[in-house]
C-alpha positions as CSV (number, residue, x, y, z in Angstrom):
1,X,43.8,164.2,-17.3
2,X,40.8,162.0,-17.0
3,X,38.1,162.3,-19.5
4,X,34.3,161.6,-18.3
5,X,31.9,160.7,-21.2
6,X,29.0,159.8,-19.3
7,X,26.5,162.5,-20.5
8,X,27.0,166.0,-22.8
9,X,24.7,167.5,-21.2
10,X,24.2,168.8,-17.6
11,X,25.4,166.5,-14.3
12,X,21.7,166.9,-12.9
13,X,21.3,163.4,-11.3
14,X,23.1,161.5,-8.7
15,X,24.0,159.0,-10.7
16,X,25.6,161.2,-13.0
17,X,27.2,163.1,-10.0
18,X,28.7,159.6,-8.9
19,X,29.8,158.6,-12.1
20,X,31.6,162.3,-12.9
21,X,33.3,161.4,-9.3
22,X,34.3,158.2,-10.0
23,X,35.8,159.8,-13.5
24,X,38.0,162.1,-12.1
25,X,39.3,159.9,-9.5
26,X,42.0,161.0,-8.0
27,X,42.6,164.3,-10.4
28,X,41.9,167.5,-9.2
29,X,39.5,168.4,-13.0
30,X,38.4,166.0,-15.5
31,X,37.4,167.3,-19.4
32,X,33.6,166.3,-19.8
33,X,32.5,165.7,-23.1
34,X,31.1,168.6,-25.2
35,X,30.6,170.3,-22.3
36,X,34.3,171.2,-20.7
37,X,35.7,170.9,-17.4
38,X,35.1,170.3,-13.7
39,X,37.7,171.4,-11.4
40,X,38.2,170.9,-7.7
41,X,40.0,172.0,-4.6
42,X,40.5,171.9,-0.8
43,X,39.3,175.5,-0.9
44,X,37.1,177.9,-3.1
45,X,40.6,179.6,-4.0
46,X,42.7,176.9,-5.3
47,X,39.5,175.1,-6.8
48,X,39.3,178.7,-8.5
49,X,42.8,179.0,-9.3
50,X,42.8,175.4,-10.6
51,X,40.4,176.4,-13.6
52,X,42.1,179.2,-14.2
53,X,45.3,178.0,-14.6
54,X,44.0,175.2,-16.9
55,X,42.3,177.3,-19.2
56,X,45.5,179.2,-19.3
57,X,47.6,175.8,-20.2
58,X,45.3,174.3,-22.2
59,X,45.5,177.8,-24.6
60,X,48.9,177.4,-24.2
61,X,49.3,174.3,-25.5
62,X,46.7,175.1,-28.4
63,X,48.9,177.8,-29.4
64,X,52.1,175.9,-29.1
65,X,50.4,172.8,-31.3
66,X,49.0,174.9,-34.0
67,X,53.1,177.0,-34.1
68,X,54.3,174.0,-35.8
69,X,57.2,174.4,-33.0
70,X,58.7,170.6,-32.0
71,X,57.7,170.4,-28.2
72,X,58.2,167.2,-25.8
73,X,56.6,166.1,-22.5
74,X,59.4,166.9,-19.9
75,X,60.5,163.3,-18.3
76,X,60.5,164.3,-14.3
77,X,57.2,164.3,-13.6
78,X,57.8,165.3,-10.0
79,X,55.6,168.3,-10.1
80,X,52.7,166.4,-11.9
81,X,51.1,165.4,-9.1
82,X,51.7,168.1,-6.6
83,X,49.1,170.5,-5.3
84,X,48.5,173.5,-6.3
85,X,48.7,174.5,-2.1
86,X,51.9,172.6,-2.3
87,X,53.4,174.6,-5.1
88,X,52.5,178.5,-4.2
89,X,52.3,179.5,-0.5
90,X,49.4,180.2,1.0
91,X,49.3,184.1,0.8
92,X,50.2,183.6,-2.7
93,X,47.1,181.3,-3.1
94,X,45.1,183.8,-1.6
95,X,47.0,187.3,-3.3
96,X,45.8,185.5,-7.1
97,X,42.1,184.7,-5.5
98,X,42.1,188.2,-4.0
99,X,42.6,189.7,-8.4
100,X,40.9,187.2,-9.7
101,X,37.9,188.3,-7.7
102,X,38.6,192.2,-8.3
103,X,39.0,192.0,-11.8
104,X,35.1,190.2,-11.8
105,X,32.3,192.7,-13.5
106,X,30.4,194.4,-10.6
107,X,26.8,192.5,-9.9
């Protein structure tokens, strides 16, 4: 995942806006430096569900690291690169937005 190092503080300029863009490239998130992660999407959903599922892997794999358990990288990467929207159907995509959204604290 692409790492963006060009400010720890706030993206509050267009020229930090391009060069967090140019950062993540391709990628669909990029970690920013002492300041965490920007995510992104075709949608408000899977942008949404895109964050929350890497805050879910990334304590995942902070757990599995500190188990002492031996782990490896699989070698078929076929799924790294796929979409979120190419992965889970549509009304799946929209079923996780639809609790995500419930379980929110009332404004």
């Amino acid at each position: 995942m692409p790492l963006y190092d060009g400010t720890s503080g706030l993206v509050d300029t267009a020229e930090k806006g391009a060069a967090l863009a140019e950062a993540m490239g391709a990628a669909n998130a990029v970690f920013m430096v002492n300041h965490g992660v920007s995510f992104r999407g075709p949608s408000v959903e899977i942008a949404t569900l895109y964050g929350v599922s890497l805050e879910k892997l990334c304590r995942a794999q902070i757990t599995l690291n500190g188990s002492g358990i031996k782990w490896y990288e699989p070698t078929d990467r076929s799924n790294a690169r796929k979409g979120l929207d190419e992965i889970l159907p549509a009304a799946a995509i929209q079923s996780h937005f639809e609790y995500l959204t419930r379980r929110l604290p009332p404004l």
